[in-house]
C-alpha positions, -999 to 999 in steps of 0.1 A, spaced: 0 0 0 12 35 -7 3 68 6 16 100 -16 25 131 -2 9 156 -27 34 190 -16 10 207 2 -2 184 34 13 171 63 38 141 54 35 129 91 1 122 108 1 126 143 -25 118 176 -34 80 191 -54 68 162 -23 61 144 -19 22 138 11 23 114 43 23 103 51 40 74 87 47 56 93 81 40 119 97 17 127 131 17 161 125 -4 183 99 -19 152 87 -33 161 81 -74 191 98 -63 223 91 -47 221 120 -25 205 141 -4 198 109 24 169 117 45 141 88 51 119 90 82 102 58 99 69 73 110 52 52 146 25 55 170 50 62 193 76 89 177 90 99 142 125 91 136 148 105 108 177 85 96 200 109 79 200 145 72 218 151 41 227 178 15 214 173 -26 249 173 -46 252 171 -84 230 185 -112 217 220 -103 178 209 -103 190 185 -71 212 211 -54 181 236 -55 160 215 -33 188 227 -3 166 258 -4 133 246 -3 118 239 33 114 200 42 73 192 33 68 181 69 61 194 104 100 196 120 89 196 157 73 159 146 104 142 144 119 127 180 148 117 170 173 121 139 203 93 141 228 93 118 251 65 93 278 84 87 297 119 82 297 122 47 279 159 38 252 140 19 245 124 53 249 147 73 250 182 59 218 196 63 216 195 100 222 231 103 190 238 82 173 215 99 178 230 136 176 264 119 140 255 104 125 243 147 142 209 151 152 207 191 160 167 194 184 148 201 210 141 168 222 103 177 261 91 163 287 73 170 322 91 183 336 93 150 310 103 132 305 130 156 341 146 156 338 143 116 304 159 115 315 187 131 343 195 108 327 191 79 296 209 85 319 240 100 345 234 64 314 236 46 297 266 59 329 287 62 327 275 17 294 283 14 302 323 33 333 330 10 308 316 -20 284 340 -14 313 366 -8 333 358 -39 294 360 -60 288 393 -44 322 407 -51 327 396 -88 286 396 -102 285 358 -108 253 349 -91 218 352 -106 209 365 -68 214 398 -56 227 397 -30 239 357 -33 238 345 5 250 311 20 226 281 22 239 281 57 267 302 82 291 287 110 267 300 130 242 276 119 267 249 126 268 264 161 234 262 170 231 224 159 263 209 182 246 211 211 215 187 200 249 161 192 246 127 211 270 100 208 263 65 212 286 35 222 277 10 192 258 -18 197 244 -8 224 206 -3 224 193 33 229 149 38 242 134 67 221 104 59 234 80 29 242 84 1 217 110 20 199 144 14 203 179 16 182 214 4 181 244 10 157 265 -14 137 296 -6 121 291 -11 82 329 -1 67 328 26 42 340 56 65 354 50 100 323 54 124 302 45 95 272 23 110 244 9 98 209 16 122 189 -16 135 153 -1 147 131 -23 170 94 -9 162 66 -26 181 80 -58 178 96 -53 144 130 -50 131 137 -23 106 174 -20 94 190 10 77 218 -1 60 237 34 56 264 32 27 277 -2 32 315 -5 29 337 -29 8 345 -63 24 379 -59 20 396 -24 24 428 -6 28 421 6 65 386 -7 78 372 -40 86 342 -50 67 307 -47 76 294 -63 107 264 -86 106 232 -75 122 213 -109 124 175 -107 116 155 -82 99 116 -77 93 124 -49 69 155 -34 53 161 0 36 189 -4 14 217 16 -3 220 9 -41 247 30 -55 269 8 -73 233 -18 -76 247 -25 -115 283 -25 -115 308 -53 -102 345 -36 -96 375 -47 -110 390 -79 -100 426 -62 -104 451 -53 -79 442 -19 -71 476 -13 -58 490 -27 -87 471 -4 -109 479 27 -91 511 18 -96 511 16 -129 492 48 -136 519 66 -116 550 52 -131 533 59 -166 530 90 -156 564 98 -132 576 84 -166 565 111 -191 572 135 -166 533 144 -157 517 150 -125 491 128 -107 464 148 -97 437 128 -73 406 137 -64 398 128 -28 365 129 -4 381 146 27 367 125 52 377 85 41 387 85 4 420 108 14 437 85 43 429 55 21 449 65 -8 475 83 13 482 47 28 483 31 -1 508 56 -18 528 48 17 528 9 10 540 12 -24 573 34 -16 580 8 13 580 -15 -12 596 2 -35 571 -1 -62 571 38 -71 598 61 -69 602 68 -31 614 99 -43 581 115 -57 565 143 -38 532 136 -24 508 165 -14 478 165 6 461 195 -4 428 197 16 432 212 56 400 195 58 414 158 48 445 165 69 424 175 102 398 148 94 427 117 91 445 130 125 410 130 140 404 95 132 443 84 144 424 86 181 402 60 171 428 34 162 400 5 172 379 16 136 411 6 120 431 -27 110 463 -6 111 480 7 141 488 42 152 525 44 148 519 30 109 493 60 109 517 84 121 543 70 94 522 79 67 512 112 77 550 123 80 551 111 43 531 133 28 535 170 29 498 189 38 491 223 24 469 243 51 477 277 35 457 280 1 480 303 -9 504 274 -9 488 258 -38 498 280 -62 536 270 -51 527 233 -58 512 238 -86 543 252 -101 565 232 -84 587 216 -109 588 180 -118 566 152 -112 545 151 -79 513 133 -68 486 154 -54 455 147 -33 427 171 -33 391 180 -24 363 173 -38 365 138 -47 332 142 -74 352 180 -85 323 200 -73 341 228 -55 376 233 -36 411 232 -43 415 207 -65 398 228 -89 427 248 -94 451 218 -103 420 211 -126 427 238 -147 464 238 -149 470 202 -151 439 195 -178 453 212 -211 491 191 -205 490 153 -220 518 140 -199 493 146 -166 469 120 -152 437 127 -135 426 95 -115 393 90 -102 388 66 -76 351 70 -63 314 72 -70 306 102 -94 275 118 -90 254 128 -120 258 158 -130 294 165 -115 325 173 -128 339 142 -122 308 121 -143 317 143 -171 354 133 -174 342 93 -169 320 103 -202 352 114 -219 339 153 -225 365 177 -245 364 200 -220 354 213 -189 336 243 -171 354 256 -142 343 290 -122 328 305 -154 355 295 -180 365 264 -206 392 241 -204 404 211 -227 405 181 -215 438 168 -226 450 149 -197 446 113 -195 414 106 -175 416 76 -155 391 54 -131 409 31 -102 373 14 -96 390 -4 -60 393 21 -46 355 27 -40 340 31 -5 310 18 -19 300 -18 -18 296 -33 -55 265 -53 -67 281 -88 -51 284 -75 -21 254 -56 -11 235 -89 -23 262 -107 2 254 -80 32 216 -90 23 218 -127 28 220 -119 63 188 -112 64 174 -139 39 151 -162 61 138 -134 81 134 -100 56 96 -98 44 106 -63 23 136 -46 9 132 -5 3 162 3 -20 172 41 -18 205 61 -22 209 52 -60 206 59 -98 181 49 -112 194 23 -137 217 12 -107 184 0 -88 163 -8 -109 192 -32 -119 194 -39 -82 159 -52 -77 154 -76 -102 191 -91 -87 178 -96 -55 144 -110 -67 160 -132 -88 188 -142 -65 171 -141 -31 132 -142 -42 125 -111 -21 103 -85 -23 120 -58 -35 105 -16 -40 120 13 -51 115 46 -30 98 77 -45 107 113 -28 77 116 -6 57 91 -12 48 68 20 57 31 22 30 18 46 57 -10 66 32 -31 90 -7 -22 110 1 -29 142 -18 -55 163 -30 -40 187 -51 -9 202 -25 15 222 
């Protein structure tokens, strides 16, 4: 049964005659971000998620428009995962009359807080830089949200130890799991009148350079599923191997490696993997390595105090950090940039949307000998999309460049799990599961998705709509 939200009522229904449990998703519905789904009970409403639209512009314009539901509804808001599409609208969201609780683990907590103070002080020198130069179609061009904002939200911030289970109210209860893909990445196991809902957050890799795979979370009346990689299997080759190669290839023509890293995760990953491969003396130990994003650099020695996330230990940590030289000053980057000779640089964004790595973009673009390497998901609509669909040239901040560089993808390198192993994560739940809700996706990527896991597991699998309501179970009884 569904139930559509037609824009203009109340998404959430309120008072004791409520006998049901519906699923609702206000992003990362058809769309890989933007994560907000709430689980709406007789006895609370509970967001999971409160992310920011990235990508094509029609997604990114739905940050400004108010959230179709009553804000002061919602109990509780617990969330996967620090990554801005997670967790970046939380400023809006206490700005706009939230005043609950915001459940995470420790690591996700320290993270979120960076990255939603990185990404207001952006969004502030934006609107500065629009306002100055005549850019922006709005007069004057103002930040989505301010520091301030981020302020205001810390205090609702409530860690939780993992597995341990948290009472939001009567007959509705939580616990985390860690799930890979980020360090304090979790996924959220809901007990709801005697049911078990699981949201599975983005669900790592099963094997990865620095975390430990997904945990299991045993049974499962209902899950709600990430999808983002639903039709792709990634390569079966050595990813070390193969960033080797494109490095000596180019160290060899005498190019520069330019990779673009997500802050939080993607960045230590690839930094410890450029570490291994001079210990082994399978690139020159000589190269230059920089890590070009204060926000990566504060983010990695954040997560060093939570060596238990990690399989590696804190003095191999340290050893990697002292091999890389960070740029905090972004006056700096000009220096690198003409720094002469080969070098290898790590930058934010890791989908090209903003940040410093834009300015490498456009001096390392127009020279053959470079090598831009992509090594995770790229959003529709993104920078980084158009170089995997080999366009001539790019747009950067209001001007063209050729794409001459050789445009590479290192597809192990993903934080994402890949078709085979969501299906694997899944199984867990194979004799119990009546209903699997597939969100955070493409939608080619689910589609391809559900007819996998109805053919493979004979599940019942739907896709989530933006706003529509899933109707989940009628409960039993009169409360």
């Amino acid at each position: 049964m569904n139930e559509s939200f037609n824009g203009m009522e109340s998404a959430i229904e309120t008072g004791p005659a409520i006998q049901n449990v519906y699923l609702q998703s206000l992003g990362a519905a058809g769309t890989v971000t933007g994560s907000k789904h709430l689980l709406l009970t007789p006895g609370g409403n509970v967001m999971i998620d409160c992310g920011l639209f990235q990508g094509i512009k029609a997604l990114r314009e739905k940050n400004w428009e108010s959230l179709p539901v009553n804000l002061a509804d919602i109990s509780a808001l617990i969330l996967t995962h620090a990554h801005l599409d997670h967790c970046g609208y939380i400023p809006l969201l206490v700005r706009n009359g939230y005043r609950n609780k915001i459940y995470m683990s420790q690591p996700t907590r320290d993270l979120v807080e960076l990255i939603l103070r990185d990404c207001a002080k952006l969004q502030e020198e934006d609107a500065q830089k629009a306002n100055k130069y005549g850019y922006s179609r709005h007069h004057p061009a103002k930040a989505l949200y301010t520091v301030k904002d981020v302020e205001a939200a810390l205090p609702y911030f409530e860690v939780c130890e993992i597995h341990k289970t948290i009472s939001l109210a009567k007959q509705l209860s939580f616990s985390l799991y860690p799930c890979g893909h980020i360090a304090g990445a979790c996924s959220v196991k809901i007990s709801c009148f005697e049911k078990t809902i699981v949201f599975s957050g983005d669900i790592g890799r099963d094997q990865s350079e620095l975390l430990p795979g997904p945990e299991l979370l045993g049974q499962a009346d209902f899950v709600v599923m990430e999808s983002t990689y639903g039709d792709r299997l990634h390569s079966k080759n050595d990813t070390s191997q193969d960033l080797a190669g494109a490095i000596n290839d180019t160290v060899f023509n005498k190019g520069n490696v330019l990779i673009p890293c997500f802050a939080v995760g993607r960045a230590l990953e690839v930094m410890h993997l450029i570490y291994r491969l001079k210990q082994h003396n399978l690139i020159p130990s000589s190269i230059p390595v920089y890590l070009d994003s204060p926000m990566a650099a504060v983010a990695g020695k954040t997560l060093v105090h939570f060596p238990e996330w990690f399989t590696i230990d804190e003095k191999e940590c340290a050893d990697m950090f002292n091999s890389v030289t960070i740029n905090k000053d972004y006056k700096d980057t000009e220096k690198i940039i003409k720094r002469a000779g080969p070098k290898i640089v790590l930058a934010a964004s890791g989908m090209l949307t903003g940040g410093r790595v834009l300015e490498y973009l456009k001096r390392y673009l127009g020279d053959e000998r470079n090598t831009i390497l992509l090594i995770g998901f790229q959003a529709e609509g993104t920078r980084g999309r158009a170089l995997l669909n080999h366009i001539h040239e790019l747009k950067i901040h209001g001007q063209y460049y050729p794409v001459v560089a050789k445009v590479q993808e290192i597809e192990g390198l993903s934080a994402h799990a890949d078709q085979s192993e969501l299906i694997t994560w899944l199984k867990q739940f194979h004799n119990s599961v009546s209903e699997v809700y597939l969100v955070h996706g493409e939608p080619c990527a689910q589609d391809t998705l559900r007819v996998k896991i109805q053919d493979e597991l004979k599940l019942t699998v739907k896709i989530m709509k933006p706003y529509h309501k899933e109707l989940l179970f009628t409960l039993n009884q009169q409360l």
